[in-house]
C-alpha positions as CSV (number, residue, x, y, z in Angstrom):
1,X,-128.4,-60.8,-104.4
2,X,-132.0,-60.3,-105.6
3,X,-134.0,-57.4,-104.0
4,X,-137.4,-57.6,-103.2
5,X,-139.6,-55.4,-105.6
6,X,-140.3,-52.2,-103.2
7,X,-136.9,-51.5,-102.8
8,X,-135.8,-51.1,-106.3
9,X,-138.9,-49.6,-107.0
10,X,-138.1,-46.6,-104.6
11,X,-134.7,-46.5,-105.6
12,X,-135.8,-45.7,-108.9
13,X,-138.5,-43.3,-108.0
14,X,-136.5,-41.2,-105.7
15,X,-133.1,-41.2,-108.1
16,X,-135.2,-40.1,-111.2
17,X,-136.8,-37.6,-108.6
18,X,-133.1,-36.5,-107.5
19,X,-132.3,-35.7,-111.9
20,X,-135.6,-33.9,-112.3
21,X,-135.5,-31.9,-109.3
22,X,-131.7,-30.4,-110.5
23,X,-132.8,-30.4,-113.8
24,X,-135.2,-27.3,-113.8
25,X,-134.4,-24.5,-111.9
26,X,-136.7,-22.9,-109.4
27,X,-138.4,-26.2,-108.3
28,X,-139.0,-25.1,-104.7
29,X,-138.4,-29.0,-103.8
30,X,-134.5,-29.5,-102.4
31,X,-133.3,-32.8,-103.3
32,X,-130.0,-34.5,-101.4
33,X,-129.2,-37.9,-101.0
34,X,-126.6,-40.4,-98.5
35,X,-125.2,-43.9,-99.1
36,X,-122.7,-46.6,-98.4
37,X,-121.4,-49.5,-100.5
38,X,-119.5,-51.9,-98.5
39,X,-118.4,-55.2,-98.4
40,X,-118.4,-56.9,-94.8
41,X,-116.7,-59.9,-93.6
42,X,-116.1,-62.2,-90.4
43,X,-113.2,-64.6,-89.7
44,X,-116.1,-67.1,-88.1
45,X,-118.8,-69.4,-90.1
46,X,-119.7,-70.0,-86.5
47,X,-122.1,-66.7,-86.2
48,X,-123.0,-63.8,-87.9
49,X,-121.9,-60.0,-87.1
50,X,-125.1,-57.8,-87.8
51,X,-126.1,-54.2,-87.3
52,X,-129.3,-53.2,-85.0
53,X,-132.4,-54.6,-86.4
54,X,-130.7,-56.8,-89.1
55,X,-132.5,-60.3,-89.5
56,X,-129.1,-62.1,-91.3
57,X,-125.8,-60.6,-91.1
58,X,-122.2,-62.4,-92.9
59,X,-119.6,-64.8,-92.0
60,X,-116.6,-65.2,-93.7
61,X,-118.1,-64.8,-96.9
62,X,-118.4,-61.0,-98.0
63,X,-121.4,-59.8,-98.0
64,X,-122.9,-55.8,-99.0
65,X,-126.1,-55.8,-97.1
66,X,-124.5,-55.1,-93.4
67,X,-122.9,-51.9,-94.0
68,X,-124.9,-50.6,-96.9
69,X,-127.7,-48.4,-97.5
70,X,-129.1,-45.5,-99.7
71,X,-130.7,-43.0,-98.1
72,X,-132.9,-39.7,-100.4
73,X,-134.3,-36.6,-98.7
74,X,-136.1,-34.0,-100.5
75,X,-137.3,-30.7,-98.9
76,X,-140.6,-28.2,-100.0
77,X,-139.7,-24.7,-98.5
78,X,-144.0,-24.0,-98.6
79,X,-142.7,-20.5,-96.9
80,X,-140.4,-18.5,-94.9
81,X,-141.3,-20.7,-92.0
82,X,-143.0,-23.8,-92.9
83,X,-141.6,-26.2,-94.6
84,X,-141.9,-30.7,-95.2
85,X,-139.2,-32.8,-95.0
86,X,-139.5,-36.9,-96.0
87,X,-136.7,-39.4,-95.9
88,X,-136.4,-42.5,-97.6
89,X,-134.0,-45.1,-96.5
90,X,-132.9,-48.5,-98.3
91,X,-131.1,-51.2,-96.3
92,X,-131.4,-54.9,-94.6
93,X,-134.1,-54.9,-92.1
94,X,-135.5,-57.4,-89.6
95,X,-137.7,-58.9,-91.8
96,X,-135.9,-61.5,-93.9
97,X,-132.3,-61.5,-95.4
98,X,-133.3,-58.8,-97.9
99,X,-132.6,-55.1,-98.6
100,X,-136.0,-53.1,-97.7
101,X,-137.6,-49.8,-98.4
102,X,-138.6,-47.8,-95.2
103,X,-139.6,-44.5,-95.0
104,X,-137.6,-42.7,-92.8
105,X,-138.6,-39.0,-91.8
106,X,-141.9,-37.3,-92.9
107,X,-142.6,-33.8,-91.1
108,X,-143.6,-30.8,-91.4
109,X,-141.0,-28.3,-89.5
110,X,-142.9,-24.6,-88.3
111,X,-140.6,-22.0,-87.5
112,X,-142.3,-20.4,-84.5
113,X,-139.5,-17.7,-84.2
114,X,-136.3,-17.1,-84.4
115,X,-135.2,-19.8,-81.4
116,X,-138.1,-21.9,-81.8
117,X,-139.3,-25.0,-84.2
118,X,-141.8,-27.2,-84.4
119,X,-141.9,-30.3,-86.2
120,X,-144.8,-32.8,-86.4
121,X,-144.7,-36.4,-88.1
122,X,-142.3,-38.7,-88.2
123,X,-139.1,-37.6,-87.1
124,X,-135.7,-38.5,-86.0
125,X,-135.7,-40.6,-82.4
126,X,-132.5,-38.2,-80.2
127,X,-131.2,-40.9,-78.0
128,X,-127.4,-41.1,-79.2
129,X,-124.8,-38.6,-79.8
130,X,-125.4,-39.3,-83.6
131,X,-129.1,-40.0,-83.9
132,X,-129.9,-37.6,-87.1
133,X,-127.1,-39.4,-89.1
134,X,-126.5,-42.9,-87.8
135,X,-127.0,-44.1,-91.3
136,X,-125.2,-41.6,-93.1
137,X,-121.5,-42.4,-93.1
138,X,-119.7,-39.9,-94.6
139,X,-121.0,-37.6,-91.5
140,X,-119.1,-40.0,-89.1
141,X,-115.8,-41.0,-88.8
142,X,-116.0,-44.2,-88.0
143,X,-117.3,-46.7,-90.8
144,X,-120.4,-47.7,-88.0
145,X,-121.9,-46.9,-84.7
146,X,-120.8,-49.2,-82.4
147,X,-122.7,-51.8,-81.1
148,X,-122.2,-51.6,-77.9
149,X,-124.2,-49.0,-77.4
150,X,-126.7,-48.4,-80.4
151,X,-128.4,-51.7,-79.8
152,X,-129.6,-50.1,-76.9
153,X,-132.5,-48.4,-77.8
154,X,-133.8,-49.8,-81.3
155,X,-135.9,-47.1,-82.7
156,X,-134.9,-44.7,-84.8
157,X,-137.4,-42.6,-85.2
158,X,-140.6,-41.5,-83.6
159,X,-144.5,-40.7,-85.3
160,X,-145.3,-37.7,-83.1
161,X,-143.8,-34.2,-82.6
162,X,-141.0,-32.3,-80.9
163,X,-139.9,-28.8,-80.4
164,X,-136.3,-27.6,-81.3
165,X,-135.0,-24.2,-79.0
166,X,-131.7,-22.9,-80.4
167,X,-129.5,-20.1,-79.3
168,X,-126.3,-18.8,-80.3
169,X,-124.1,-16.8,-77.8
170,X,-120.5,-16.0,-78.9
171,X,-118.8,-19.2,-80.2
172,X,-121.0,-21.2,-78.3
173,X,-124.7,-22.7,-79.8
174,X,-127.3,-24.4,-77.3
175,X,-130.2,-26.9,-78.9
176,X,-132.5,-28.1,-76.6
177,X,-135.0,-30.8,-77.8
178,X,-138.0,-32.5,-76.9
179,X,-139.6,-35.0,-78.9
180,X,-143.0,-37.1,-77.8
181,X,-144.5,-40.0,-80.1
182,X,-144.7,-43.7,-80.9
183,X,-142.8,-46.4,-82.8
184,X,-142.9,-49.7,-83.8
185,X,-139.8,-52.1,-84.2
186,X,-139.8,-54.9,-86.3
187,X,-136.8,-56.9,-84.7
188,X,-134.7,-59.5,-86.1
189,X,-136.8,-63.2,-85.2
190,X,-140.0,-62.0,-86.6
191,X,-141.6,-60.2,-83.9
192,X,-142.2,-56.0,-82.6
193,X,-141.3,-54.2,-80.2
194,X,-144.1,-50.9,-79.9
195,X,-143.0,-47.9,-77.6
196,X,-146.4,-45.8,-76.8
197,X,-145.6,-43.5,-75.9
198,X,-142.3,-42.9,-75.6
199,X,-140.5,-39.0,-75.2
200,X,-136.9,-38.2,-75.7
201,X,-135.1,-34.9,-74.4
202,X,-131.3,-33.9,-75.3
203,X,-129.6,-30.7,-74.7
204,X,-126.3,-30.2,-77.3
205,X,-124.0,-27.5,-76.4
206,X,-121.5,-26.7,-79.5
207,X,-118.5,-24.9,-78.6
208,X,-115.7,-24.3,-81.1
209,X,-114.1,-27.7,-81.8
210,X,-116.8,-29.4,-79.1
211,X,-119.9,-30.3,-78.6
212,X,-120.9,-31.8,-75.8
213,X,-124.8,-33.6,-74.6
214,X,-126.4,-35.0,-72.4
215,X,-129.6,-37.3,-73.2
216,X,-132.8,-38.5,-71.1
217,X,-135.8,-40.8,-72.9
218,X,-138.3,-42.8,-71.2
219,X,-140.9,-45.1,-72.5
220,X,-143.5,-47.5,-72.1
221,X,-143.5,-50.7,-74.1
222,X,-144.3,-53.6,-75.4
223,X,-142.8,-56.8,-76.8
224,X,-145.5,-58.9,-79.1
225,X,-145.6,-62.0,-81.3
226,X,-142.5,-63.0,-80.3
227,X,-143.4,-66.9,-80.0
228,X,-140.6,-68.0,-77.6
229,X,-141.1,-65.1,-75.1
230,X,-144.6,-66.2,-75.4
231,X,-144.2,-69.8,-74.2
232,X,-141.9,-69.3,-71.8
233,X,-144.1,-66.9,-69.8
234,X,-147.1,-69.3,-70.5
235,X,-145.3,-71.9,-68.6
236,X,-144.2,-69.9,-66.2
237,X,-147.1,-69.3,-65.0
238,X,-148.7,-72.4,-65.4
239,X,-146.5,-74.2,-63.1
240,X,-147.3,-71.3,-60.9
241,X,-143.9,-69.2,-60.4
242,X,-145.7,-65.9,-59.7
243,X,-143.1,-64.5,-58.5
244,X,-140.7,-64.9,-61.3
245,X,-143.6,-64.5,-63.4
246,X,-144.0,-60.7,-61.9
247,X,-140.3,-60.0,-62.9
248,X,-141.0,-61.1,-66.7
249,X,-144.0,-58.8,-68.2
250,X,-143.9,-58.3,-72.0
251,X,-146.2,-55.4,-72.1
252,X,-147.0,-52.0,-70.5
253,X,-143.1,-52.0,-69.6
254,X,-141.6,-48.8,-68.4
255,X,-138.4,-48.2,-69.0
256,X,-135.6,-45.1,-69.6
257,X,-132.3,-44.5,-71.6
258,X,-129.8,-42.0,-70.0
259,X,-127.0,-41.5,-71.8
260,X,-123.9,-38.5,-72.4
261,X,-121.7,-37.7,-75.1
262,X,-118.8,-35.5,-76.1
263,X,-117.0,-35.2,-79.8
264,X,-114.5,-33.1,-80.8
265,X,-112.3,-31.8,-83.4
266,X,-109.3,-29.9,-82.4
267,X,-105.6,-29.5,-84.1
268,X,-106.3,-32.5,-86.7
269,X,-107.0,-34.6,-83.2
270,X,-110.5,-36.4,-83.4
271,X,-112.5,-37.7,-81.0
272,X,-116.0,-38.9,-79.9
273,X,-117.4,-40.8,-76.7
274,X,-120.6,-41.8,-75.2
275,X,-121.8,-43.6,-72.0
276,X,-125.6,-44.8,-71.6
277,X,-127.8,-46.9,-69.0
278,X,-130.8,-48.5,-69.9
279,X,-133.0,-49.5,-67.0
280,X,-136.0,-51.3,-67.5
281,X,-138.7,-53.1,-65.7
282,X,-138.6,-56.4,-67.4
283,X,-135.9,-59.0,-66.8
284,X,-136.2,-59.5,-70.5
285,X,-134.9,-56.6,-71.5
286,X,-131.9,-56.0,-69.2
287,X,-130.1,-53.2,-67.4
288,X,-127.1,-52.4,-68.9
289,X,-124.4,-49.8,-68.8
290,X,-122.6,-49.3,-72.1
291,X,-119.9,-47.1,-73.8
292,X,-117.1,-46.6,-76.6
293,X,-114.9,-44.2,-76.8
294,X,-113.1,-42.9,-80.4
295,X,-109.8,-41.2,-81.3
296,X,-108.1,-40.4,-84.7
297,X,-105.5,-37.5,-86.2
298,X,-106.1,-35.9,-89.4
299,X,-103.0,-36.6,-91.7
300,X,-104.3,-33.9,-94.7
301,X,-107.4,-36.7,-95.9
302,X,-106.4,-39.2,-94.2
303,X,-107.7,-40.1,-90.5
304,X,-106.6,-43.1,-88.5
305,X,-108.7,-43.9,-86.0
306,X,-109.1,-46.5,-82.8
307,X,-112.0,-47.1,-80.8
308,X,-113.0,-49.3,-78.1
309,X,-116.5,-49.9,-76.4
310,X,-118.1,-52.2,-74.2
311,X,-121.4,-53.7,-73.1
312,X,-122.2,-54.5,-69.5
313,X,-125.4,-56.1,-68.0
314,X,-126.6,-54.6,-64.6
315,X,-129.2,-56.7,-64.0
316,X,-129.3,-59.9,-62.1
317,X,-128.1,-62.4,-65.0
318,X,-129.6,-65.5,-63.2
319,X,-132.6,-66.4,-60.7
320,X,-131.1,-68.0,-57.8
321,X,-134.2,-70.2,-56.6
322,X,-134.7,-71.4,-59.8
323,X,-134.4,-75.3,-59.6
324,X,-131.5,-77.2,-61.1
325,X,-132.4,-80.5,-60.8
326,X,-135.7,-82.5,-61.2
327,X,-138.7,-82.1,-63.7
328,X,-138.6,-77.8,-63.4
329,X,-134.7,-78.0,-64.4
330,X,-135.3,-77.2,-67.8
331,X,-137.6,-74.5,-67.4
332,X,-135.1,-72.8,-64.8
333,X,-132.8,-72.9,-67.6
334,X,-134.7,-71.1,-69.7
335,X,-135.9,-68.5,-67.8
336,X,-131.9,-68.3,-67.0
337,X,-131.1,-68.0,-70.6
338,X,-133.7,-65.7,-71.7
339,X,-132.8,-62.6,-68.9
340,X,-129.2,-62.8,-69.8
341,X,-128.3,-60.0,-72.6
342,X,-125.1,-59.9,-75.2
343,X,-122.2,-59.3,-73.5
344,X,-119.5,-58.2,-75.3
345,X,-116.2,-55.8,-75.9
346,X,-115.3,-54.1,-79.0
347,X,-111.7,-52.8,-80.0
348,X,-111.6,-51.7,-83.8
349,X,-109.1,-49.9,-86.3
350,X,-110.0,-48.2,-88.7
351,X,-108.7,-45.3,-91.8
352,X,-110.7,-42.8,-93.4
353,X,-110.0,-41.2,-97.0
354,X,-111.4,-38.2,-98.4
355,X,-110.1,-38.8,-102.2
356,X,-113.2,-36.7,-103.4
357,X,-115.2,-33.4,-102.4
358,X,-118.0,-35.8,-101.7
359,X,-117.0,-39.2,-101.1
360,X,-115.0,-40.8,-98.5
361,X,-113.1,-44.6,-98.6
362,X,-113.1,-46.8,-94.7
363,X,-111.4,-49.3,-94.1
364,X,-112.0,-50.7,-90.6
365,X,-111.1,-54.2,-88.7
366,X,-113.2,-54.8,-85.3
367,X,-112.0,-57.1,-82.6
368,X,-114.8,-58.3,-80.6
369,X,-114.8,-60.7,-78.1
370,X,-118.0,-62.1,-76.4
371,X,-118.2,-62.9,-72.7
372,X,-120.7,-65.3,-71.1
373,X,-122.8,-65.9,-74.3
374,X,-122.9,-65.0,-77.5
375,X,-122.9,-60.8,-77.5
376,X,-124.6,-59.3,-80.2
377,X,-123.7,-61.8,-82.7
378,X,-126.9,-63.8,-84.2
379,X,-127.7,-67.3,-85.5
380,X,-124.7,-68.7,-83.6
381,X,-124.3,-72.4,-83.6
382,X,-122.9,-74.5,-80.3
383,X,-120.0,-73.6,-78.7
384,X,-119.5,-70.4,-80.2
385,X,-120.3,-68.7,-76.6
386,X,-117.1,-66.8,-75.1
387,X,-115.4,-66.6,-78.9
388,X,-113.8,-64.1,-80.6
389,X,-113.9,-62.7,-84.0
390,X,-112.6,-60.5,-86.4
391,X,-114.8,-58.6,-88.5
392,X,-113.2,-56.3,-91.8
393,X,-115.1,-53.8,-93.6
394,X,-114.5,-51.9,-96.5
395,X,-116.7,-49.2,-98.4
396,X,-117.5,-46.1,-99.4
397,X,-119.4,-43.2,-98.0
398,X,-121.0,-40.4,-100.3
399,X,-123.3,-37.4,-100.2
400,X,-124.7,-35.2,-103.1
């Protein structure tokens, strides 16, 4: 598949930074790198399984651009307590069916003292149990977050600042975290999403083979240029619905992300679970309640896993004196279609191999079945509503 121009452009900058930068010693730049080569596949031509923020995904042709990426990091230590961090990240975005170049992280990180940090730029967005290394694979178990619940929130990171407080008392280690900023989100359908601002607090307690958190973000936001949303609110209010029209704003929308998590490793068992609520004050953008939950057992570097998650919508899915009949039907259907989210259920298997100090081989069939619609999955053609499908991946995950 041809790749636009930027992306193979920073793929070749950033690798021949990676071979300089362990080529000469004492370069105060640290250079490390994550990626994922995988093949992805449906049993269905009648829609396409995607990740968050992916304008195409595959059918039952196999296809690389869902489940891979190549991310590159490099780190200048300026001092004992300032240093800069950026990020680069290559992978399908929501701009066309094409890999794209995106950059990441970019902060500077101040060591106030020995409990405090301070970071300022673009940074990391902590609204899941896995925010910091969503994209990197061989950090996770499974081969990807599951939808269910990281299509929630659709940022991943934030242009602002946060401040880190860490403390370590006997086996146990508490982060707390704050992080305040802005992001834009170009979604799949050729539109953005801004949240301005938006803050995000989580407080991790590690403790021997757990770590458990616990997660609160709230925003205000904004959905723009999305052409559809656009007309349909025109209308509304030009046939004079104000009060539907007062549950459908597209700007200056507050809204929050609660959400709690757990993982563990104990005895070669495996495990990892989260549970989130969105609530916002848009129909468009619905209430949901979501979570999956993950266990495997370590066989020396081997780890079978299952995991099962599901999507709910908490919001009203329908307005009730919407007319059915007559010259408005239409428009009531509409309005109808547009507040109802993805529904959906997830139950996937899945095997991890370690066959190198660096590298890791997945394996991983999904089971999803959609309910009322046509869950997460995109470009769907008539009928497919209520179907199921199989999705099989297969990759591999490596660091360096």
């Amino acid at each position: 598949m041809k790749q636009p121009s930027l992306a193979v452009i920073t793929l070749a900058i950033l690798s021949t930074l990676t071979l300089n930068s362990h080529a000469q010693d004492g370069m105060p730049i640290t250079v490390s790198g994550f990626g994922t080569g995988a093949l992805t596949m449906t049993n269905s031509d009648q829609a396409e399984f995607n990740r968050t923020n992916q304008a195409a995904g595959v059918g039952k042709d196999a296809r690389p651009g869902v489940d891979s990426n190549l991310g590159l990091q490099a780190t200048a230590k300026y001092s004992d307590n300032v240093s800069f961090t950026i990020q680069g990240l290559v992978r399908k975005n929501g701009n066309n069916d094409q890999f794209g170049a995106e950059l990441a992280w970019a902060f500077a990180k101040i060591k106030l003292n020995d409990e405090f940090s301070l970071r300022l730029g673009r940074i990391g967005l902590p609204v899941y149990m896995i925010s910091d290394v969503r994209n990197v694979g061989y950090a996770n178990i499974m081969l990807r977050p599951p939808n269910e619940v990281y299509r929630q929130v659709t940022a991943d990171n934030t242009d602002g600042a946060d401040i880190i407080y860490q403390h370590s008392f006997g086996d146990s280690t508490l982060t707390a975290q704050a992080a305040v900023g802005r992001s834009k989100v170009r979604a799949p359908g050729n539109y953005y999403i801004e949240f301005k601002p938006v803050v995000s607090t989580q407080v991790v307690l590690e403790n021997g083979a757990f770590t458990y958190r616990l997660g609160h973000s709230r925003a205000t936001f904004g959905l723009y240029e999305n052409a559809s949303l656009n007309g349909l609110v025109t209308t509304v209010r030009n046939v004079g619905l104000t009060s539907i029209l007062a549950e459908l704003p597209l700007t200056d929308i507050k809204g929050t992300f609660n959400s709690a998590g757990i993982s563990m490793d104990y005895n070669n068992i495996v495990g990892q679970a989260e549970y989130a609520k969105r609530k916002t004050d848009t129909r468009l953008v619905q209430d949901t309640s979501s979570w999956y939950v993950m266990a495997g057992y370590r066989y020396g570097k081997f780890v079978p896993y299952v995991m099962h998650g599901d999507v709910k919508q908490d919001s009203r899915r329908s307005f009730s004196t919407l007319p059915t009949t007559g010259p408005l039907a239409p428009l009531g259907a509409a309005i109808n279609g547009a507040i109802k989210g993805g529904l959906q259920s997830t139950t996937a298997i899945g095997l991890r191999w370690d066959f190198y100090k660096s590298a890791a081989f997945k394996i991983q069939m999904d089971r999803i079945k959609t309910r009322e619609g046509n869950g997460y999955f995109i470009n769907a053609k008539p009928g497919f509503a209520g179907s199921s499908v199989n999705v099989y991946a297969a990759g591999i995950d490596f660091v360096f």
